[in-house]
C-alpha positions in Angstrom: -22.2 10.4 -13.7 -19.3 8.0 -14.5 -18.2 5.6 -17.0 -16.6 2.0 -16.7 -15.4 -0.2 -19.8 -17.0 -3.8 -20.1 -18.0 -6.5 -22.3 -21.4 -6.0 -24.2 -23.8 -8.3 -21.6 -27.5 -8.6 -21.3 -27.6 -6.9 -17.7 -25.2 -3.7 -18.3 -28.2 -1.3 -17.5 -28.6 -3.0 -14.3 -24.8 -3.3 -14.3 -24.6 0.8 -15.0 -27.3 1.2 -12.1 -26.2 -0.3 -9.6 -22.2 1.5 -10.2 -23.8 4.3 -10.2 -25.6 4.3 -6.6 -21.8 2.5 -5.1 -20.7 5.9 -7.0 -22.6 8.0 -5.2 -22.5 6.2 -2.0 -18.7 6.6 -1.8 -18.7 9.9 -2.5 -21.6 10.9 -0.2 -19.1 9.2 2.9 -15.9 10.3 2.1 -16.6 13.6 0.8 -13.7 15.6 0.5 -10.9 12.8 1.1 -11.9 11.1 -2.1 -9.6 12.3 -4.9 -10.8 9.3 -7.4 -13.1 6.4 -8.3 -12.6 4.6 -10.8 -14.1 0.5 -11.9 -11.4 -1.7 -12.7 -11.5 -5.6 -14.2 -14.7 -5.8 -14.8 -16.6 -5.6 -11.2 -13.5 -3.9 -9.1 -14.1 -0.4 -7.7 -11.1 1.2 -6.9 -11.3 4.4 -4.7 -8.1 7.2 -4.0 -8.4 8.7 -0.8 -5.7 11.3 1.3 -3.8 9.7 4.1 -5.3 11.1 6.9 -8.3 9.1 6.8 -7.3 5.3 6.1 -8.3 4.8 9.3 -11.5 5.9 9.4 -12.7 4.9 5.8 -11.8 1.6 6.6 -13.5 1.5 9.8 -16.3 2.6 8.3 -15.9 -0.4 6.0 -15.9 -3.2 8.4 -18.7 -1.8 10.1 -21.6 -0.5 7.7 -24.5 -2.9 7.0 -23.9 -2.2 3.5 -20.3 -2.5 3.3 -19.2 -5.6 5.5 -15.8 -5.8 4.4 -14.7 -7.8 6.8 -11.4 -9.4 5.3 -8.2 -7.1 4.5 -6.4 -9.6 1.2 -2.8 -7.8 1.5 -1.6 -4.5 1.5 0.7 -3.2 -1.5 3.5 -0.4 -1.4 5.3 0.5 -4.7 7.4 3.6 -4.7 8.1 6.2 -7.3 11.0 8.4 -6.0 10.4 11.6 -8.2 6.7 12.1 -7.0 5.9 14.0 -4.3 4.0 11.7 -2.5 6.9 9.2 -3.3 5.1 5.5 -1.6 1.6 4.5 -2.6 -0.2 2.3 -0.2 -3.2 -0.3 -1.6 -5.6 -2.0 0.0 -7.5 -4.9 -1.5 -10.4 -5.8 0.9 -13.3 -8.0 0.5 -16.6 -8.7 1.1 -17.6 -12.4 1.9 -21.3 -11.5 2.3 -21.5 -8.9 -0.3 -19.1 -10.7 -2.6 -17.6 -7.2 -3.6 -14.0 -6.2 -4.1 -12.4 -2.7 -3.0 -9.3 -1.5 -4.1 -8.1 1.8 -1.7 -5.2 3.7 -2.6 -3.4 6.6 -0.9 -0.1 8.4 -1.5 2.4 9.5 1.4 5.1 11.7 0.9 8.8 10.6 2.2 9.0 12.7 5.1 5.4 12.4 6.0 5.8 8.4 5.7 3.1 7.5 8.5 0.0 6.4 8.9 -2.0 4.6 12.0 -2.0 0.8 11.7 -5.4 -0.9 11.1 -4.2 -4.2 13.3 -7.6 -3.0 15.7 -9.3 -3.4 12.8 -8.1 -6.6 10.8 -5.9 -8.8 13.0 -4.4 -9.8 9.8 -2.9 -6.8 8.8 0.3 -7.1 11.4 2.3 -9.3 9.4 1.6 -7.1 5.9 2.5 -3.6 7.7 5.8 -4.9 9.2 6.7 -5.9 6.0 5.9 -2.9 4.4 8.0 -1.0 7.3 11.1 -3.5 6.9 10.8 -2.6 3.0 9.9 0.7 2.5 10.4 2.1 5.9 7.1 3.8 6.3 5.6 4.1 9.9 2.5 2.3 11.1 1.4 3.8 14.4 -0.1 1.7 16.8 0.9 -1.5 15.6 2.5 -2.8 18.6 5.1 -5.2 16.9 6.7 -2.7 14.4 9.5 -4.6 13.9 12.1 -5.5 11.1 10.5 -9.5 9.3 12.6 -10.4 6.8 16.1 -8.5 6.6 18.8 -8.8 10.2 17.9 -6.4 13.0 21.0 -4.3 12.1 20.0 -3.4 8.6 20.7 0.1 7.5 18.4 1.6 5.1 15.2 0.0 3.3 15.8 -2.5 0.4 12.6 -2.1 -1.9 13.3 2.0 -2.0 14.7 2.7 -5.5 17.5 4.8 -4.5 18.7 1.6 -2.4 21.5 0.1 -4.3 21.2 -3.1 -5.8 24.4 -4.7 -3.9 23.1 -3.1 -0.6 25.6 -1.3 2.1 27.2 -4.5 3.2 28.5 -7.9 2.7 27.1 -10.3 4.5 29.9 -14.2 4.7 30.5 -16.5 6.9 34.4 -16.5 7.7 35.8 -20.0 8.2 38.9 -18.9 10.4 36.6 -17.2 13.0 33.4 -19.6 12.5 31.2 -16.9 12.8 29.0 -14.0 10.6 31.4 -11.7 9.4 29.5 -8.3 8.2 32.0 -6.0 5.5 31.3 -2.5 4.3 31.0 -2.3 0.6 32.9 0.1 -1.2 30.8 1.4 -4.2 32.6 2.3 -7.4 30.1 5.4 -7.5 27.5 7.4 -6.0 24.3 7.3 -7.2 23.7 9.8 -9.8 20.7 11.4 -12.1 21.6 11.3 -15.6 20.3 14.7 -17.6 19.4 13.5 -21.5 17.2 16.5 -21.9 20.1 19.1 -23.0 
């Protein structure tokens, strides 16, 4: 049994019924790969599932009669840099025939920072993952135009990371004498350090 939050409404038994079947539904397909399930906003489910099987879950998706979820909104990567699985990857896909939201969510650790691209899938998707890998520098396999899309080709490191530093490794300026880019190496005051209050 699980319990959502919502405004007091004439239909929340239905409501409550017909969560709880989509609860057990999930959990009947994913099995072990769910770690949680949780309604969000209102009418939002929002499912945590291990890495491995992104892929598949979201196949599965697409393709079941009573999923249909045929449209991939964006894809989301925040990073928290003292976790162990550091980035956390979200999914929002839709339903146009069901009119039902999904929210899925897995967690990759830094060195294990890969995961097979769903561009076989959702067509849409390209543009989202390369971002995600110019950013954040996690590995989509089988997208076949991983590629940097918004910083130069010769960037070093990955800007959205929150041990990047916020002036970056160089300085990009156009130099009038030469009329050309001109690319210079910042010299940083001081490393990046951990402070220790706890003492």
């Amino acid at each position: 049994m699980f319990w959502f939050k919502r405004k007091k409404s004439n239909c929340l038994i239905k409501t409550w019924v017909v969560y709880d079947r989509i609860f057990f539904f999930f959990c009947g397909i994913l099995g072990g790969g769910l770690k949680k399930i949780k309604v969000v906003s209102g009418f939002d489910v929002e499912l945590e599932i291990i890495s491995k099987i992104i892929y598949p879950t979201l196949c599965f998706f697409n393709n079941h009669s009573l999923c249909l979820f045929s449209t991939v909104i964006d894809i989301i990567c925040y990073d928290v840099p003292n976790r162990v699985h550091r980035f956390s990857l979200v999914y929002n896909i839709l339903s146009l025939k069901l009119n039902f939201r999904l929210r899925v969510i897995s967690k990759l650790q830094e060195t294990y920072g890969q995961v097979i691209s769903l561009i076989s899938i959702y067509k849409s998707v390209g543009w989202s993952e390369r971002e995600i890998f110019d950013f954040y520098g996690v590995f989509f396999f089988e997208n076949p135009d991983l590629r940097r899309i918004l910083t130069d080709y010769g960037f070093k490191g990955f800007p959205l990371r929150k041990d990047f530093p916020l002036t970056g490794y160089n300085d990009i300026y156009y130099n009038d004498n030469n009329k050309k880019i001109t690319y210079k190496i910042l010299e940083l005051s001081q490393e990046y350090r951990r402070f220790n209050f706890n003492k």
